[in-house]
C-alpha positions, 0 to 999 in steps of 0.5 A, spaced: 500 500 500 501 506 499 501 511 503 502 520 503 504 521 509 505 529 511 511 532 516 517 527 514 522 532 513 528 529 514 531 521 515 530 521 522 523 522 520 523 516 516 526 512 520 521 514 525 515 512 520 519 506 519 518 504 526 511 506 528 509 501 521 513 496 524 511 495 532 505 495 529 508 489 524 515 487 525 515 484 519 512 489 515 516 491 508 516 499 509 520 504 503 521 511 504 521 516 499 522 523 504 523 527 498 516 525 495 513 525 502 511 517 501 512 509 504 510 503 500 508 498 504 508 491 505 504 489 511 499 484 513 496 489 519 489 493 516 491 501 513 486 503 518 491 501 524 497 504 520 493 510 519 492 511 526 500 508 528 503 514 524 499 519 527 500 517 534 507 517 531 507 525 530 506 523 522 498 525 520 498 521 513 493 517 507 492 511 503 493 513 497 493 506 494 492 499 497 
């Protein structure tokens, strides 16, 4: 799935969007595009849990493709 995701600014952040996806999956695949403000994401958790992951995160995001 692919994921637009707001406040990714550095790779710290992505590193940190990497986490929250993978304490909710640890075996989640999660491709980070900073730049373009993006994850491709390989998971089995549903993308309402994701959703809801990233924003307790600090990083407000939306499913752009499943």
């Amino acid at each position: 799935m692919k994921l637009s995701i707001e406040d990714m600014s550095c790779e710290g952040c992505a590193r940190s969007v990497t986490r929250a996806i993978q304490r909710l999956d640890p075996a989640a695949e999660v491709v980070v595009d900073r730049l373009g403000g993006t994850a491709e994401v390989t998971t089995a958790a549903n993308g309402e849990a994701l959703l809801a992951a990233l924003a307790q995160a600090g990083y407000p995001s939306q499913i752009l493709s499943r």
